[in-house]
N, C-alpha and C positions, 0 to 999 in steps of 0.2 A: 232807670236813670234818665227817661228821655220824657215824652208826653204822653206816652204810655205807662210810665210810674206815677202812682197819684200819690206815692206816701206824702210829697209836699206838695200837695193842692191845696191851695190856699181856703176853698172852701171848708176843706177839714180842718184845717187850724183854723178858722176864723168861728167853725161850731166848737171847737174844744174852750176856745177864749169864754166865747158868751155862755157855755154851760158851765163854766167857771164861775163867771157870773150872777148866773141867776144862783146860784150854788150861794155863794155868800153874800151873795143880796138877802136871801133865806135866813141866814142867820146872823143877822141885823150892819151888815157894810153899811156906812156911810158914806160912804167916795171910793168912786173910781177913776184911776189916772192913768188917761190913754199911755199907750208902749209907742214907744218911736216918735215924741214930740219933741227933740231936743231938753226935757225937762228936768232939773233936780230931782228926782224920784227918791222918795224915803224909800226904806225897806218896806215889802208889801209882797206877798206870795201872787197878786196879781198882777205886779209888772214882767214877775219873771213866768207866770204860766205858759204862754206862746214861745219865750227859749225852751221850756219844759219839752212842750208838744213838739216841739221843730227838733231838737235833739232824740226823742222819742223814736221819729219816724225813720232818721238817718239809721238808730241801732235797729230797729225792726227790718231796715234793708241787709243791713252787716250781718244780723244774724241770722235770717231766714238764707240767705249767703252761702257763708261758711258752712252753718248746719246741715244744709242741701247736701254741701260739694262732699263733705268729708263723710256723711252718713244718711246721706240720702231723703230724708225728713226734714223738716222743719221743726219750729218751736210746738212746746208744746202745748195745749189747745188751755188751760190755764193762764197761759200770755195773750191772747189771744183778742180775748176782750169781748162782750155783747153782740156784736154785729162786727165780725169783723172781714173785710173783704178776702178776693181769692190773691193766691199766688201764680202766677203764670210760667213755667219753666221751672230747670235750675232740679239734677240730679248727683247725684254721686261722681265725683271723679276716680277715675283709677289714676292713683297715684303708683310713680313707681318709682319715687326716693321716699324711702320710709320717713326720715328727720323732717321732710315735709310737710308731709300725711299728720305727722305728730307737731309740728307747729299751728298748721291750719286748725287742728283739733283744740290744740290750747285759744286759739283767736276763736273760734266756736264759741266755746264756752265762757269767756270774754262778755262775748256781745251778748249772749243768752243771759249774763249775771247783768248788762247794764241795763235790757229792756225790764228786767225784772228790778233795778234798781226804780227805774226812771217813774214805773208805772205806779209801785207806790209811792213813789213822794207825789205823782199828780193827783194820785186817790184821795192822800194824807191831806195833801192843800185843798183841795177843788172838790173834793168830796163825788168825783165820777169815777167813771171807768173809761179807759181809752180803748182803741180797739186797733188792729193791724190794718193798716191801709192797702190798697192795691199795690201790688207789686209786680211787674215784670220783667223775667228772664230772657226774654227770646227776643223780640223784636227791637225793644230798648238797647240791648248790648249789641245787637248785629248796626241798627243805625250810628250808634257813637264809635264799633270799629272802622265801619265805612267812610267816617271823618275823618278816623286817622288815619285811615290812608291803608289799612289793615284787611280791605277786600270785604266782599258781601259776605252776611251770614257768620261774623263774627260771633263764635260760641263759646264762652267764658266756661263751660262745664268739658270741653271736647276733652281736655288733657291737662296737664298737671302746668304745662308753661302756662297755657290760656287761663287757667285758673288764678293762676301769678298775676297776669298784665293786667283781668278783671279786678281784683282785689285792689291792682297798683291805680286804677281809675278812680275810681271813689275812697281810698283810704285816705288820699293826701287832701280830699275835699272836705273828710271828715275833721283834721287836724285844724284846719283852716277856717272851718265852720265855727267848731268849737273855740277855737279863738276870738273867732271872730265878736261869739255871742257874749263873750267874757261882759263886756263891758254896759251889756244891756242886761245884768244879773244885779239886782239891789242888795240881795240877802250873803251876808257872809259868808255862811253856812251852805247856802247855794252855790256861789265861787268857789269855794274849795272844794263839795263836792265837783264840780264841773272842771275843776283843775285836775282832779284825781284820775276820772275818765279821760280827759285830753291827757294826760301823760300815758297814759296803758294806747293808744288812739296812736299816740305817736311813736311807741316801741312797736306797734304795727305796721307803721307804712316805713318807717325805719329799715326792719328786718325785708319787709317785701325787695323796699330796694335794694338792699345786699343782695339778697340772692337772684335779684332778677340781674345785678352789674356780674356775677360769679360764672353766668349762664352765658356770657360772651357775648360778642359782638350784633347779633341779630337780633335778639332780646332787646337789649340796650337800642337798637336800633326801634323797636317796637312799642319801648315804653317812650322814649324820647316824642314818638310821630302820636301818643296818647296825651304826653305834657304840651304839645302844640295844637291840641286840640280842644284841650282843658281851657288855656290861655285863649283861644278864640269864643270859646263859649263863654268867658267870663268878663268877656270883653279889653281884655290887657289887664286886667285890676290886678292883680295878680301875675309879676313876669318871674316865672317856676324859674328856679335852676335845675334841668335834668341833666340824669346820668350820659355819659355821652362818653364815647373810644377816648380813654385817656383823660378824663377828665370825672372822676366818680364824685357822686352828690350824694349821700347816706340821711343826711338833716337837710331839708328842702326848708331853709331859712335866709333872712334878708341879711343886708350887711352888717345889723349888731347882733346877729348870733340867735333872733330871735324868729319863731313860725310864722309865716304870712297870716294874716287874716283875712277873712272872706268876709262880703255882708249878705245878709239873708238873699237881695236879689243876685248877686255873682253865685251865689250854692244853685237855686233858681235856673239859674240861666244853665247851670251843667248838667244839675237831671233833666230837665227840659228838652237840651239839648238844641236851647235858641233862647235869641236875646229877648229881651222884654219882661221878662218874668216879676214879676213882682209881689209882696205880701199885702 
C-alpha cells in the first residue's frame, strides 16, 4: 500500500492503456479520446480501460489479502496473468473467533470473483491479458502503521485484531476509489457493473467497522489514529468520519448520506504513502 506496492504504478497502467490500444488500432479504431480531459466522452471501451486496469489492481490487492490471511495462498495461478510479478509477505492468520475466520473467508472469495470478473471484461474489450502486479506485505503495512501512530513493524497477518485494522486501511479506500471512478466510466453497462462491486466493497468495510467499534475502546482507538492518517496521505480530500468512544460511524459517508469519493491521485497518494502521486 506504500511505494513498495506497484499494483498502482502508473507505468503499468499507462502499458495496459496503450496495449489496449494498439489492440484496437488492430482491428480498424478510428479515434482515440484521451481519459481525463474534461471531455464529453461517448461511450467507448477505451475511455473506461484505465478505470478497468486501476480497479483491477486495487482487487488483486484485496485478494491476494484475504486469501493469504484466511488460507494462507494466494490466487490461483490462472488469475495471474503472462508475467506477473511476486507477492511479498502476508500468511495465514490464526484466527480465534470462528464468525470471523468465516467472514474474512466470504470477503476472500469476493475479491477472488471480482479479479476474475474484472480480467475478462479487460480481455473481452482490449483483447490482452493483464497480469498481478507487485505487491507488498511487510514493509508497506509496517511504514503506514508507523504513521498511525501504531509503532514499528506493524504486521497485518500477526493476529486476527491486526488483520481487522489491515483490512480497515484499504477497504474504505476501495469504496472511495470506486466511487470516485464512477463518473469517468462512459459505458452503461460498465456503471452498473462497477456499481454492483462498490456495493459488495462497501458491505465490506461496513462490517469491518462493526466489529472493529464491538472490540472496544483500543481498536476504536487504532483504527481512528489509521483514518488520520488516510486523511494526511490524501491530503484532506477526503475528511473520514471515524469511529471514535461514543460516537460510532458504520457508513463512512458525507452529509447527504452518500460515500466520499476519492480521485485517482488521493487513492495514489495512500498506497504511496506520500503526496504527489499522480497518473
Amino acid at each position: 500500500m506504500l511505494e513498495h506496492l506497484a499494483l498502482l504504478n502508473r507505468r503499468h497502467m499507462l502499458r495496459a492503456t496503450m496495449a489496449g490500444a494498439v489492440a484496437v488500432g488492430a482491428a480498424g479504431c478510428a479515434r482515440i479520446v484521451p481519459q481525463g480531459l474534461g471531455l464529453a466522452l461517448t461511450p467507448s471501451f477505451l475511455t473506461d480501460a484505465p478505470v478497468l486496469n486501476f480497479a483491477l489492481n486495487l482487487e488483486y490487492l484485496e485478494a491476494e489479502y484475504y486469501l493469504r490471511g484466511v488460507n494462507g495462498i494466494g490466487l490461483a495461478d490462472e488469475l495471474l496473468g503472462p508475467k506477473p510479478a511476486g507477492v511479498t509477505g502476508g500468511r495465514q492468520v490464526t484466527f480465534r473467533t470462528p464468525y470471523i475466520r468465516e467472514f474474512m473467508a466470504e470477503i476472500a472469495n469476493d475479491e477472488n470473483n471480482h479479479v476474475t470478473y474484472i480480467r475478462r471484461a479487460i480481455k473481452g474489450k482490449l483483447l490482452v491479458e493483464m497480469s498481478r502486479p507487485a505487491i507488498d506485505f511487510t514493509s508497506a503495512f509496517a511504514a503506514v502503521g508507523e504513521l498511525a501512530g501504531l509503532g514499528s513493524g506493524f504486521d497485518p497477518f500477526a493476529d486476527e485484531e491486526s488483520f481487522l485494522l489491515g483490512a480497515f486501511l484499504f477497504e474504505d479506500v476501495g469504496v472511495s476509489a470506486y466511487t470516485g471512478a464512477a463518473k469517468r466510466i462512459s459505458s452503461d453497462m460498465e456503471l452498473a457493473d462497477a456499481a454492483g462491486i462498490l456495493a459488495v466493497e462497501a458491505y465490506h468495510a461496513g462490517m469491518i467497522r462493526a466489529q472493529i467499534a464491538e472490540m472496544g475502546p483500543a481498536m476504536i482507538d487504532k483504527a481512528h489514529a489509521i483514518t488520520k492518517a488516510r486523511d494526511t496521505l490524501d491530503g484532506d480530500a477526503v475528511a473520514e468520519a471515524p469511529t471514535t468512544p461514543g460516537r460510532l460511524c458504520i457508513s463512512n459517508t458525507d452529509a447527504d448520506g452518500r460515500a466520499f469519493p476519492r480521485r485517482v491521485k488521493e487513492v495514489l497518494n495512500i498506497a504511496y504513502g506520500t503526496h504527489g502521486k499522480d497518473v
